[in-house]
DOZA-787390 format. One record per residue (C-alpha): x, y, z; residue number from 0. Coordinates in pm, 1 decimal, m for minus. Layout:
N
<atom x="X" y="Y" z="Z" num="NUM"/>
...
//
This chain:
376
<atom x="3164.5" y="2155.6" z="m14867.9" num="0"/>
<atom x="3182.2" y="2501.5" z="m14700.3" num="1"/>
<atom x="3224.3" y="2772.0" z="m14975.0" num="2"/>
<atom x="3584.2" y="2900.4" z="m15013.0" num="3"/>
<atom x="3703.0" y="3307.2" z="m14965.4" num="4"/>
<atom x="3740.5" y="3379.5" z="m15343.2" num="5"/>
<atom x="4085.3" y="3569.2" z="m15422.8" num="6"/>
<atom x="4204.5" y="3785.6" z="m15636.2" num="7"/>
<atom x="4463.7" y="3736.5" z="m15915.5" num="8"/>
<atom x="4651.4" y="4047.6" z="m15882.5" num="9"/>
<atom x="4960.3" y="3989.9" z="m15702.1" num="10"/>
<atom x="4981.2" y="4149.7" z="m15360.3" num="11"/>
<atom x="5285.8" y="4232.8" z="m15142.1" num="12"/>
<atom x="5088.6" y="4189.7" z="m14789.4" num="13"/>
<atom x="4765.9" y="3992.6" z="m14951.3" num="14"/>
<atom x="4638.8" y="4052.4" z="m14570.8" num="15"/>
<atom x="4554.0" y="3737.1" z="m14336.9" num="16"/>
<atom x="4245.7" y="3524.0" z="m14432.9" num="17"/>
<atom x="4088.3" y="3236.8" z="m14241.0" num="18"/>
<atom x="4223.7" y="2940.2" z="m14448.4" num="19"/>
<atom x="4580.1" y="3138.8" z="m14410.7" num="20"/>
<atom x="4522.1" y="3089.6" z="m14037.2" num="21"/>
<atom x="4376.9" y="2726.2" z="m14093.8" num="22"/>
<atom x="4701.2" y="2627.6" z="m14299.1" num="23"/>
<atom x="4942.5" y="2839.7" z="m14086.3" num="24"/>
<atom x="4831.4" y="2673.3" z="m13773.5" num="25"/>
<atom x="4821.0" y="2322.0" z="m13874.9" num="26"/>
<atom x="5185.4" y="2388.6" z="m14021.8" num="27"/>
<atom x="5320.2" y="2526.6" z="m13659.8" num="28"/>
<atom x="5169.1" y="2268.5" z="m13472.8" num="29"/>
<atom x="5262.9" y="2000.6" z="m13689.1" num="30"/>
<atom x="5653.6" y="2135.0" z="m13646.3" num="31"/>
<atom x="5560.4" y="2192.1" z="m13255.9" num="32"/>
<atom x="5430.8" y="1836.3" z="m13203.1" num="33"/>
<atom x="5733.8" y="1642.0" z="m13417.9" num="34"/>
<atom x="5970.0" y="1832.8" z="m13220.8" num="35"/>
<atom x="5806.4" y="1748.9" z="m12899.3" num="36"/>
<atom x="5835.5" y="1406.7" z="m13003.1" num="37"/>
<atom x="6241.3" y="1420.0" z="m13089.4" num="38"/>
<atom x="6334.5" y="1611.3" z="m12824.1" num="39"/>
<atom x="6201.7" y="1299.9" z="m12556.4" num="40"/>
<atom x="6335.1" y="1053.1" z="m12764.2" num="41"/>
<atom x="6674.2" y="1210.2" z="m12772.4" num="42"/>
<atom x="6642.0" y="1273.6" z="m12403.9" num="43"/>
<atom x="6552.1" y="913.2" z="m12330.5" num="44"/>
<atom x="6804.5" y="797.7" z="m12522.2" num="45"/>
<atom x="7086.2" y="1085.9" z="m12392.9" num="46"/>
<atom x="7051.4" y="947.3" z="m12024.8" num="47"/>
<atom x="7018.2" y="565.0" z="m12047.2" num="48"/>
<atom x="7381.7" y="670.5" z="m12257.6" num="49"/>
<atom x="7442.8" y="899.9" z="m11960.1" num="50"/>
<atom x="7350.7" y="695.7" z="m11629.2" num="51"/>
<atom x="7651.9" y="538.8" z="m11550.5" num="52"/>
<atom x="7831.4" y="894.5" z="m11544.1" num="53"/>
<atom x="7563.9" y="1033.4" z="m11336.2" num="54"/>
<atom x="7561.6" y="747.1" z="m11052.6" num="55"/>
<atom x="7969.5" y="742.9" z="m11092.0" num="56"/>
<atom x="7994.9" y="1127.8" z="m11011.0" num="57"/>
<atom x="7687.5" y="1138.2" z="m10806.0" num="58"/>
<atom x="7518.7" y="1373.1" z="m11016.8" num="59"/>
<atom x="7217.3" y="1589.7" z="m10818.8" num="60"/>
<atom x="6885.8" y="1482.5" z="m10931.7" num="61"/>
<atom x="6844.6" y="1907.7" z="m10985.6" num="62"/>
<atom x="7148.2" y="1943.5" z="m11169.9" num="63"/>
<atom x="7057.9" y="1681.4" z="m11419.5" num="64"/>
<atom x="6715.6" y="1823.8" z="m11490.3" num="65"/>
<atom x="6780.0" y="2195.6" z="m11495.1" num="66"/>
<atom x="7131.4" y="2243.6" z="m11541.4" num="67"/>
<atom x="7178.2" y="2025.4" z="m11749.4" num="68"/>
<atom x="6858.8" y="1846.1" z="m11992.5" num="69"/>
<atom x="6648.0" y="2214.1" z="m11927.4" num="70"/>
<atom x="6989.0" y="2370.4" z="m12124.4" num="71"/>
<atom x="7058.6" y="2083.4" z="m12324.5" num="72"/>
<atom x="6648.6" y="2116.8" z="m12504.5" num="73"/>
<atom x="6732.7" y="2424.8" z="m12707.4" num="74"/>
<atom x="7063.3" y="2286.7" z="m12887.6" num="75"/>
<atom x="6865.1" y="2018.6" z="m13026.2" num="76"/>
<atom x="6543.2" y="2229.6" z="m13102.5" num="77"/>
<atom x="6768.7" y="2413.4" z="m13340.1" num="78"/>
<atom x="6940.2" y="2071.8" z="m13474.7" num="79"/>
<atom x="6631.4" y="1949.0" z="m13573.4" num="80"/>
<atom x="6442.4" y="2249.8" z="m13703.5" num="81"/>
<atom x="6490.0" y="2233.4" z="m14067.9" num="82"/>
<atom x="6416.8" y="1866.7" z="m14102.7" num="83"/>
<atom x="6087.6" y="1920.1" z="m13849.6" num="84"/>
<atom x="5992.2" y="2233.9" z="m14069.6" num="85"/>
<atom x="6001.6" y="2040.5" z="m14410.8" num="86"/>
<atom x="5863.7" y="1707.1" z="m14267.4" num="87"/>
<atom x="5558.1" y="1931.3" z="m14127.6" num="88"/>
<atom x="5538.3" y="2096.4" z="m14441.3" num="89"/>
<atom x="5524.5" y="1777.6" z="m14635.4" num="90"/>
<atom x="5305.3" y="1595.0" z="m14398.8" num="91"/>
<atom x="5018.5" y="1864.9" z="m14414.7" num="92"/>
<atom x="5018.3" y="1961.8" z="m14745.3" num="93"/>
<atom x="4991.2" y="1639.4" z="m14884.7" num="94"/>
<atom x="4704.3" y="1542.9" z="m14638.9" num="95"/>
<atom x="4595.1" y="1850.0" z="m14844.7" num="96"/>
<atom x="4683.1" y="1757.1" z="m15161.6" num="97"/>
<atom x="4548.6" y="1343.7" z="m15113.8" num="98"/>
<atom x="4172.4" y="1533.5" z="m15044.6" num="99"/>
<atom x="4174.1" y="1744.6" z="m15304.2" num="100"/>
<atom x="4139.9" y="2088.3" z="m15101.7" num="101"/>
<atom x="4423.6" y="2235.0" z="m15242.9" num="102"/>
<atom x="4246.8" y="2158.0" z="m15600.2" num="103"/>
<atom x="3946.9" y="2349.2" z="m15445.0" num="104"/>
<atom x="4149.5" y="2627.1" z="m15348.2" num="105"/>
<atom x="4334.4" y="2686.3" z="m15684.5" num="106"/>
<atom x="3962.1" y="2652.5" z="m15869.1" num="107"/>
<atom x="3814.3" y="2920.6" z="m15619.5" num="108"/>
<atom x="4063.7" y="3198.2" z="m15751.0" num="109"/>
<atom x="4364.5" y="3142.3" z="m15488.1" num="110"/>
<atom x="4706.0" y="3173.4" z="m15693.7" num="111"/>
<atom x="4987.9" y="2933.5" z="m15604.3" num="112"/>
<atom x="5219.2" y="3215.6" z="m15503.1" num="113"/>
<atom x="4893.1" y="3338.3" z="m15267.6" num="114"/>
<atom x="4876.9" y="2979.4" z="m15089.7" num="115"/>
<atom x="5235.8" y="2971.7" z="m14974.0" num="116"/>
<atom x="5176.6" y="3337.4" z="m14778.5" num="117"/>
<atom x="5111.4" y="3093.2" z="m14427.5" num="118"/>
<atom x="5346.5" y="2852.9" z="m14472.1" num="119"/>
<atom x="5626.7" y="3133.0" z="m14563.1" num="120"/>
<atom x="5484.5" y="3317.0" z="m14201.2" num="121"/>
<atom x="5535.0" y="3007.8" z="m14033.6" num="122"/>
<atom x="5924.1" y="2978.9" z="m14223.2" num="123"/>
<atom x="5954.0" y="3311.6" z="m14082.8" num="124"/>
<atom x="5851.5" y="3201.7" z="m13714.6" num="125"/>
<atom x="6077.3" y="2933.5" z="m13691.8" num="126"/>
<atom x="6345.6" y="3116.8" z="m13886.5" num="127"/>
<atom x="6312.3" y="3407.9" z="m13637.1" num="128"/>
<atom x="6316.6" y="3110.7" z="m13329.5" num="129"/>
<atom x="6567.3" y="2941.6" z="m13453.4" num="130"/>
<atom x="6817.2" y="3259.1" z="m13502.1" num="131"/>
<atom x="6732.2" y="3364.2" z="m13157.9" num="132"/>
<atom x="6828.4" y="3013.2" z="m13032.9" num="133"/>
<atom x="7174.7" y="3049.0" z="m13279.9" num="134"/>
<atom x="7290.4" y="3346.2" z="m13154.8" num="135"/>
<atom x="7207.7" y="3430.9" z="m12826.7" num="136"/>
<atom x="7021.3" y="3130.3" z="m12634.9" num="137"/>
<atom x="7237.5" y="2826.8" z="m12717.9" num="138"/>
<atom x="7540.4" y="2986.4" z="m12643.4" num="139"/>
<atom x="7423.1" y="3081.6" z="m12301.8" num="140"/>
<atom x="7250.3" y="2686.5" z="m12211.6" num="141"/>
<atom x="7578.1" y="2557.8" z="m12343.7" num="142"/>
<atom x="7802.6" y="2714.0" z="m12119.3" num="143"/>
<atom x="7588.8" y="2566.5" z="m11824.7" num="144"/>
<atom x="7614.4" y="2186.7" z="m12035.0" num="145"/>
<atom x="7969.7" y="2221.8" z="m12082.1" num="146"/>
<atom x="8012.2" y="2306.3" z="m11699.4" num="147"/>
<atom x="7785.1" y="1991.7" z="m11618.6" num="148"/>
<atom x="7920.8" y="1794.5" z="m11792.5" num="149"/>
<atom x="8311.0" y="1882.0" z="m11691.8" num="150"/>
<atom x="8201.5" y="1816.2" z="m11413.6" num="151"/>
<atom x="7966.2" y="1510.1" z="m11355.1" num="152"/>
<atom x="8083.4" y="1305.5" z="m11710.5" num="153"/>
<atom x="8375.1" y="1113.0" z="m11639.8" num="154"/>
<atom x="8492.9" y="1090.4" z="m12008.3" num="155"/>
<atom x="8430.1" y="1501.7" z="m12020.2" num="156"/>
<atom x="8644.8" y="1507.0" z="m11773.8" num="157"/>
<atom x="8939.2" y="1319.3" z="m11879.9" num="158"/>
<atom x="8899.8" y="1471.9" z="m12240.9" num="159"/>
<atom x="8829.2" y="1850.1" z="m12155.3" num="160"/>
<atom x="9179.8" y="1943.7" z="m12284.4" num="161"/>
<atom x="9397.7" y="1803.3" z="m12553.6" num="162"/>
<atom x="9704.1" y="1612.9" z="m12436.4" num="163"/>
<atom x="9923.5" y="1833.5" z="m12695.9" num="164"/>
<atom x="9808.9" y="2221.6" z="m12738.5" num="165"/>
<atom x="9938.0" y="2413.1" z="m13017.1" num="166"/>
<atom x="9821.8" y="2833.1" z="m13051.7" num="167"/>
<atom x="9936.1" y="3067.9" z="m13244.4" num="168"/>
<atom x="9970.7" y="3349.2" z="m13034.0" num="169"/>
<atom x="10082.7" y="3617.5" z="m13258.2" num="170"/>
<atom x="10238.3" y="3607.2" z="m13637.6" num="171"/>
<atom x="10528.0" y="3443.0" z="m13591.1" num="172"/>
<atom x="10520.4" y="3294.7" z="m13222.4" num="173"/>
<atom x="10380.2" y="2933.8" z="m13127.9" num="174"/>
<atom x="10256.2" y="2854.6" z="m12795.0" num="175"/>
<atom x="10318.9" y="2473.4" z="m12695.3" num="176"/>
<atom x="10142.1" y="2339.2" z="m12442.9" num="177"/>
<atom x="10184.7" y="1980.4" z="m12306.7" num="178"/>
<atom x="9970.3" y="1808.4" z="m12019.1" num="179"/>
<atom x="9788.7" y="2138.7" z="m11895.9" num="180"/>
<atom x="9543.4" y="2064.8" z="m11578.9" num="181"/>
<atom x="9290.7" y="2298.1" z="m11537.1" num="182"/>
<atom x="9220.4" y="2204.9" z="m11115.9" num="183"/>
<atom x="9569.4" y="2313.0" z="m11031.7" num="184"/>
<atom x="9652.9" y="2539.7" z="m11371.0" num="185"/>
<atom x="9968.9" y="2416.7" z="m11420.1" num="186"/>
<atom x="10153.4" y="2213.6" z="m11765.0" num="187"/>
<atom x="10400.1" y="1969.3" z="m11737.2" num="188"/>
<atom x="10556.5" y="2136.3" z="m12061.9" num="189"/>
<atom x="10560.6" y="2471.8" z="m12179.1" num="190"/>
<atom x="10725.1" y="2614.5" z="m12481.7" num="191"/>
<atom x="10726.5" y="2960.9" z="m12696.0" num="192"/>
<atom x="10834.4" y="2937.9" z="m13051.9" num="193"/>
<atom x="10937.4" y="3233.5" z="m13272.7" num="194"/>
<atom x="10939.6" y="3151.0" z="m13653.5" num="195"/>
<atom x="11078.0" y="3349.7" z="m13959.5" num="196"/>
<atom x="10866.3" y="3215.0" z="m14195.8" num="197"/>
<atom x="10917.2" y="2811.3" z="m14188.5" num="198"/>
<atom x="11237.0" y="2883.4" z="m13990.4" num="199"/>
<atom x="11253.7" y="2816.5" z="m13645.5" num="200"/>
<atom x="11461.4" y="3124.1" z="m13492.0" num="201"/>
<atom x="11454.7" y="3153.5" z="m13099.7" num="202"/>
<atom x="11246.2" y="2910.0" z="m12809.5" num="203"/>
<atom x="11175.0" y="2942.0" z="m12464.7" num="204"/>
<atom x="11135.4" y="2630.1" z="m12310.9" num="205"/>
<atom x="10979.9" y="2517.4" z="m11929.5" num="206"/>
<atom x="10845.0" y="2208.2" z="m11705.4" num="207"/>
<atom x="10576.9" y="2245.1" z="m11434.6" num="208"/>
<atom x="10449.2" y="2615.9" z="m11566.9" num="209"/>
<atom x="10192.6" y="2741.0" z="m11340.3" num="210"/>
<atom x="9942.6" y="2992.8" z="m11490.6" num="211"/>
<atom x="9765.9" y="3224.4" z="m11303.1" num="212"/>
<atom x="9395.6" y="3297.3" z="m11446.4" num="213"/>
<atom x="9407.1" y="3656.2" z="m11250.0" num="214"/>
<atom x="9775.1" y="3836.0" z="m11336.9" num="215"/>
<atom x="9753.1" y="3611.9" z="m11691.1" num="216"/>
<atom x="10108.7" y="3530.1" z="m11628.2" num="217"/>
<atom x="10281.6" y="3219.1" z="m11688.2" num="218"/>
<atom x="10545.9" y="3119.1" z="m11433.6" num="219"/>
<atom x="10786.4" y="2857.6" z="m11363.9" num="220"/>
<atom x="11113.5" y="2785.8" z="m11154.3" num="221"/>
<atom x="11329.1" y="2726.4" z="m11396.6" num="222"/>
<atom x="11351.9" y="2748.3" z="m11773.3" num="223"/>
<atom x="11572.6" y="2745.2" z="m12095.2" num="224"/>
<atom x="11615.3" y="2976.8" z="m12408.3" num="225"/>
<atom x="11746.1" y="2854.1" z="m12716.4" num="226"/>
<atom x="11873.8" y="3083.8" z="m12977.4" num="227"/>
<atom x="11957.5" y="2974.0" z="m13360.4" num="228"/>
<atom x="12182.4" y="3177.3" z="m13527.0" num="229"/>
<atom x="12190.9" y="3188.0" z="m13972.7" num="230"/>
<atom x="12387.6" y="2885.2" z="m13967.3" num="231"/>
<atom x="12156.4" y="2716.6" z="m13747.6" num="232"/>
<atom x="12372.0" y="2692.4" z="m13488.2" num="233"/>
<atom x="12247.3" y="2664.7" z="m13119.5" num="234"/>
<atom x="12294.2" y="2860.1" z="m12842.2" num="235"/>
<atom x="12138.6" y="2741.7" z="m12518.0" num="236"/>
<atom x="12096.3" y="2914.4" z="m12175.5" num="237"/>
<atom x="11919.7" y="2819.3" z="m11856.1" num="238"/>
<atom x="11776.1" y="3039.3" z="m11617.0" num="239"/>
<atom x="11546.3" y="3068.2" z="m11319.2" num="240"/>
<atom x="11197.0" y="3204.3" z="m11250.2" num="241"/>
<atom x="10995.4" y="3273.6" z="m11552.9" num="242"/>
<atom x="10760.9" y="3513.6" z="m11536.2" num="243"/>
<atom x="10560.2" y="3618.9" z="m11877.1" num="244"/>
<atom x="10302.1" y="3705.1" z="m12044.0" num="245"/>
<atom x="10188.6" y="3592.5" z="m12375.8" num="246"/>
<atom x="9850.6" y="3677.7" z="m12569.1" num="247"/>
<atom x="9678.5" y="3360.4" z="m12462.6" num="248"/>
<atom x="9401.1" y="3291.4" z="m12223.7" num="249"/>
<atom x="9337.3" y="3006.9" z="m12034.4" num="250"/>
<atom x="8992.6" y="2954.1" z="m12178.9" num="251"/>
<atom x="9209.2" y="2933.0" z="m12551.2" num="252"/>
<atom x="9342.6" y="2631.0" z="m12445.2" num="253"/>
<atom x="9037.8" y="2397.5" z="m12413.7" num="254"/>
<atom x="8904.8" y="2195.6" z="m12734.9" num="255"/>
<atom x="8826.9" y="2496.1" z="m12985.7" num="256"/>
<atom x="8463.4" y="2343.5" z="m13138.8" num="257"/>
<atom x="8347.2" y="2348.5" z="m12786.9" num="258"/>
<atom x="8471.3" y="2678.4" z="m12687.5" num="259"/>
<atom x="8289.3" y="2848.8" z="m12971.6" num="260"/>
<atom x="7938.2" y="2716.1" z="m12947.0" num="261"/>
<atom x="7950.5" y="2863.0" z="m12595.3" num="262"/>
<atom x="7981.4" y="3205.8" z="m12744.6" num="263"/>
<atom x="7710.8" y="3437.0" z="m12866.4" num="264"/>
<atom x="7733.6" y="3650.1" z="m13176.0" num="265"/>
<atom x="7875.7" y="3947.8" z="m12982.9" num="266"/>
<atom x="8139.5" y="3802.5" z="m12834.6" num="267"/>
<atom x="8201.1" y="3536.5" z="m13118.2" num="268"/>
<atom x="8279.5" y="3856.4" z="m13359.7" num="269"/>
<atom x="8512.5" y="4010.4" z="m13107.7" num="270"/>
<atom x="8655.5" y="3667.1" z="m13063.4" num="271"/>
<atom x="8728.4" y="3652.1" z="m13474.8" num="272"/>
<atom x="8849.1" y="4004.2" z="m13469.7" num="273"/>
<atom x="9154.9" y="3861.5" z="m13186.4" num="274"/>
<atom x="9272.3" y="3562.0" z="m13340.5" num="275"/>
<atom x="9284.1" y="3800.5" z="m13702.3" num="276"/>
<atom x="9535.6" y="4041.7" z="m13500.1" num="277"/>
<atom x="9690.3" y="3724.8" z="m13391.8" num="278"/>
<atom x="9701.6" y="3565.6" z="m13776.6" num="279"/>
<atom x="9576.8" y="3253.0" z="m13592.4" num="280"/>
<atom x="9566.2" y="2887.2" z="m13787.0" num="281"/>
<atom x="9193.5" y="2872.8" z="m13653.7" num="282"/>
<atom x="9049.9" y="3196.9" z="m13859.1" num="283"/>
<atom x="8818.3" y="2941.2" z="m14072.8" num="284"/>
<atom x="8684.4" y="2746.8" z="m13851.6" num="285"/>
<atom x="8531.2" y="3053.5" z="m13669.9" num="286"/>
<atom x="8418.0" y="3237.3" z="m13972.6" num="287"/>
<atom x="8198.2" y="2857.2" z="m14057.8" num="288"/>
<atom x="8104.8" y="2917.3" z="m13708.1" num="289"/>
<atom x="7955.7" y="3223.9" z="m13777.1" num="290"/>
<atom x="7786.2" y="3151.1" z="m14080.5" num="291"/>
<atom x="7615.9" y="2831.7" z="m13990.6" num="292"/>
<atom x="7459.3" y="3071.2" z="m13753.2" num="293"/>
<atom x="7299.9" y="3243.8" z="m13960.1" num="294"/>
<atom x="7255.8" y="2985.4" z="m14275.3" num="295"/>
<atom x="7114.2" y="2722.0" z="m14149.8" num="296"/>
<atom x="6786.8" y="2900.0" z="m14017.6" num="297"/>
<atom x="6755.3" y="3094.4" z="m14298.4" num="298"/>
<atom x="6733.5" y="2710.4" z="m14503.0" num="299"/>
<atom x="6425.3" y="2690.4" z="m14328.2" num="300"/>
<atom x="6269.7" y="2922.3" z="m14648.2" num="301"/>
<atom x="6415.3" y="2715.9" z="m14878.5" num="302"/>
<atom x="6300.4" y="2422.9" z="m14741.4" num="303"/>
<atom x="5953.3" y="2511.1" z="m14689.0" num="304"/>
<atom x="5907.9" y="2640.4" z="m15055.0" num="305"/>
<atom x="6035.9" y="2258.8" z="m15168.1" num="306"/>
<atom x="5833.2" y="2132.5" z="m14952.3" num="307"/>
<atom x="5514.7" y="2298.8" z="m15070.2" num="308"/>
<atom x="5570.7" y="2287.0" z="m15437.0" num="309"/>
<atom x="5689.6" y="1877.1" z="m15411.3" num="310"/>
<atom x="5382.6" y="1797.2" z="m15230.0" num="311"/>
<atom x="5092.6" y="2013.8" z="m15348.3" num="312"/>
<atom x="5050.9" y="1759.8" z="m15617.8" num="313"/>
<atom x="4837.3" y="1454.7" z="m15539.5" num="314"/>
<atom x="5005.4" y="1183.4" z="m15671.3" num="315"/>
<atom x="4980.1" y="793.9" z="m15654.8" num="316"/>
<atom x="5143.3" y="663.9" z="m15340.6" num="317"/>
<atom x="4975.1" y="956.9" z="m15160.2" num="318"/>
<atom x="5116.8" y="1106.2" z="m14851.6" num="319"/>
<atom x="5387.2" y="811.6" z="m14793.2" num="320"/>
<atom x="5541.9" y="873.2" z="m15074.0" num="321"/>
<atom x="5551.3" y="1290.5" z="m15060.6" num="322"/>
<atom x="5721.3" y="1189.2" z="m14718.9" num="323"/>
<atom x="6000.3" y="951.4" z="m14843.1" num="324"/>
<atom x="6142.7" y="1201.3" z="m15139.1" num="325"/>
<atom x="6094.0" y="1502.8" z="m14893.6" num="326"/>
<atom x="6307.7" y="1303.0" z="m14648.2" num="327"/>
<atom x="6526.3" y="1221.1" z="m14888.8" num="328"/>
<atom x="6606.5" y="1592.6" z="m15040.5" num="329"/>
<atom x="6588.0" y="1720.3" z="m14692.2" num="330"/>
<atom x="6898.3" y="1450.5" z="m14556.3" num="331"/>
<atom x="7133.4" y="1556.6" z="m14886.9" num="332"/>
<atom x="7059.5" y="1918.8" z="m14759.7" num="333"/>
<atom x="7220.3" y="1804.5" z="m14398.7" num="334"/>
<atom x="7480.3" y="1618.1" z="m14544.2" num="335"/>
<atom x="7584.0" y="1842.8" z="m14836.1" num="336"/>
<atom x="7587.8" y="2133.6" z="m14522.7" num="337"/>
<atom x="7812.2" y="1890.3" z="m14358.5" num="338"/>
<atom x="8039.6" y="1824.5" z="m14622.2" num="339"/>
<atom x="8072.5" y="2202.2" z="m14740.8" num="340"/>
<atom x="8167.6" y="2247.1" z="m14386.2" num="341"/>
<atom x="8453.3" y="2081.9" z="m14398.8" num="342"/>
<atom x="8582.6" y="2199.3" z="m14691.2" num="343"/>
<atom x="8530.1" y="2574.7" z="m14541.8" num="344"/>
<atom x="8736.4" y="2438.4" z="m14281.9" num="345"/>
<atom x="9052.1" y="2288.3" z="m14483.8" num="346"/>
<atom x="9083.3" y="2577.1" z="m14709.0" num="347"/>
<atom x="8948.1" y="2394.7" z="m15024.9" num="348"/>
<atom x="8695.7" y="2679.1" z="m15075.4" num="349"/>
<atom x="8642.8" y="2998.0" z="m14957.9" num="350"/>
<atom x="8426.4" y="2995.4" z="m14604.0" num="351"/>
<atom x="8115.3" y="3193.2" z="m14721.0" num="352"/>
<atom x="8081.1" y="3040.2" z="m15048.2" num="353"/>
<atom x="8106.5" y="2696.1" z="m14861.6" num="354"/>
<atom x="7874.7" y="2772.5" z="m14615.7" num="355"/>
<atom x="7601.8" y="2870.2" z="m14811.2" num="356"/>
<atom x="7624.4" y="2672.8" z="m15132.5" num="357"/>
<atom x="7379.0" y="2420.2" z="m15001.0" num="358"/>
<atom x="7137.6" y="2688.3" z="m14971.4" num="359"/>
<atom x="7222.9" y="2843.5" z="m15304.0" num="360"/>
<atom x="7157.9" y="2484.3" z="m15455.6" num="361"/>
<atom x="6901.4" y="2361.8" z="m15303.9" num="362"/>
<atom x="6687.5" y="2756.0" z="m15391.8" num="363"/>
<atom x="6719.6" y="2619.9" z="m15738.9" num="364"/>
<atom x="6617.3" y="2271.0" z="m15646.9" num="365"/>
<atom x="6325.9" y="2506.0" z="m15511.5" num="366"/>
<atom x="6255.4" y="2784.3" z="m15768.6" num="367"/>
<atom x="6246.1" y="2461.6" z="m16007.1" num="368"/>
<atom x="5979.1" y="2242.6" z="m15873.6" num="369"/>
<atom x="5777.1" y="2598.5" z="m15763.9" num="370"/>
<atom x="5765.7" y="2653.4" z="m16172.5" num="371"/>
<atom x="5631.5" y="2287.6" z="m16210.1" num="372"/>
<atom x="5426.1" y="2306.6" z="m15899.7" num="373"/>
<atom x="5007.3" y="2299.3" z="m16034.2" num="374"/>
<atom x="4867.8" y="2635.7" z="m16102.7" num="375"/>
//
């Protein structure tokens, strides 16, 4: 067996960048390459025998399918995958390591444990760095061209692009309804703007077949009614003709709100969070989870690289199969305690930023815990 660098003890902000570091660094990024690789043209394969019908029905363009829309739709999964890729490439290699004893010889030749996980926490830093860039700034960019494709060429996409029944808050106060809105001809079959005092409703303006025009921003219709309710609740209600308004809503507000946001980057996200504040908008949390999930789920990637090194440095009966299985394991509660946390973000039950990142916090224990039992 070749002789191995001897290291020194003393701890070491920047121990420097050896040749085992670059041995264990790139086996650990081309592990994570090669697994994605493999995902991604399953999930492709599997995405258009799903997809087929839609593309033959709307007579899809061989071109447009490849580059508008699977070229676009390859970074949104990249990203969806990464932290289980990361920790199943982690776990793979370093228990190939483990089963033949190297990581034995490099403890015995003066490497610390803290000194061995300098690659892997470069290659965490890699794919965090990738993966943020894809967050941020990439995906929301491919998106907007998948979205358009598939408005466009998927005849369910089509049908469900808006919601039957659209209700925005526009400012505190005052409810936008929306019924039946087409975005071809821009025009609702129903249109109606609430004012509220509280739980009270106080005032409504009420109109069929409102046309909106995506230019001037206004809303306009032939004819349309105002209803008035005075402190005893009585009613008073006029008609009149030719509406012509504008309210703080944009057309792009009215389509399904999950799918509006991913098409945003952080930029314009933010500014997008800083309108519906002014507006005291119902949907507030569900774009601040937005936001974080942007930035804490690639920054998991640490947490699940340091589990994955300290759970399968140890050789262990059952070998590499087994290292695999409890990684897998810890690494699906991670995805669906993210998940569930979401949603709680989401309805209120906690607030968003503790939600958002209390998979992380718990699962850094789960880490700093097995790094203490880890060998030395």
């Amino acid at each position: 067996m070749a002789m191995l660098p001897q290291y020194n003890k003393r701890p070491s902000w920047f121990p420097g960048f050896k040749i085992l570091d670059r041995y264990i660094l790139g086996k650990f990024v081309g592990t994570y390459l090669f697994a994605i690789a493999m995902i991604i043209v399953i999930v492709v394969v599997f995405d258009y025998v799903e997809k087929v019908d839609d593309f033959i029905q709307m007579q899809a363009p061989v071109k447009a399918i490849i580059f508008d829309y699977y070229f676009k739709f390859v970074p949104f999964f990249i990203n969806q995958f990464s932290a289980l890729f990361t920790f199943i490439a982690v776990i793979f290699f370093t228990s190939k390591l483990a089963y033949q004893t190297e990581i034995v010889a490099m403890l015995s030749g003066g490497m610390s444990f803290r000194r061995l996980m300098w690659p892997y926490f470069l290659g965490a830093l890699f794919i965090t760095a990738l993966s943020l860039l894809l967050s941020l700034w990439v995906i929301p960019m491919t998106q907007k061209d998948c979205v358009a494709f598939e408005q466009k060429y998927i005849a369910r996409r089509v049908r469900e692009q808006y919601d039957r029944h659209i209700y925005r808050q526009v400012e505190p106060g005052k409810f936008a309804y929306i019924r039946g809105f087409s975005k071809s001809t821009s025009v609702a079959s129903f249109f109606a703007l609430e004012q509220y005092e509280g739980s009270t409703l106080v005032g409504a303006l009420e109109a069929s077949d409102v046309k909106f025009d995506p230019q001037s921003k206004h809303w306009t219709a032939q004819r349309y009614t105002t209803r008035i309710f005075d402190e005893m609740g009585d009613e008073k209600f006029t008609q009149h003709r030719n509406l012509d308004t504008v309210i703080n809503l944009d057309v792009v507000e009215l389509g399904r709100l999950t799918e509006f946001l991913t098409t945003m980057n952080i930029v314009e996200l933010n500014d997008f969070l800083a309108q519906q504040r002014s507006k005291g908008s119902d949907s507030i949390r569900q774009i601040e989870v937005e936001r974080h999930i942007r930035f804490s789920y690639p920054f998991g990637t640490f947490i699940l690289t340091l589990i994955g090194v300290a759970l399968s440095s140890r050789k262990v009966r059952g070998g590499t199969g087994l290292h695999i299985g409890i990684g897998i394991t810890l690494c699906f509660s991670y995805i669906m305690l993210t998940r569930v946390f979401e949603e709680f973000a989401k309805g209120g039950s906690m607030p968003t930023m503790l939600a958002v990142w209390l998979p992380n916090i718990i699962f850094l224990i789960i880490g700093i815990y097995l790094y203490r039992k880890a060998p030395k």
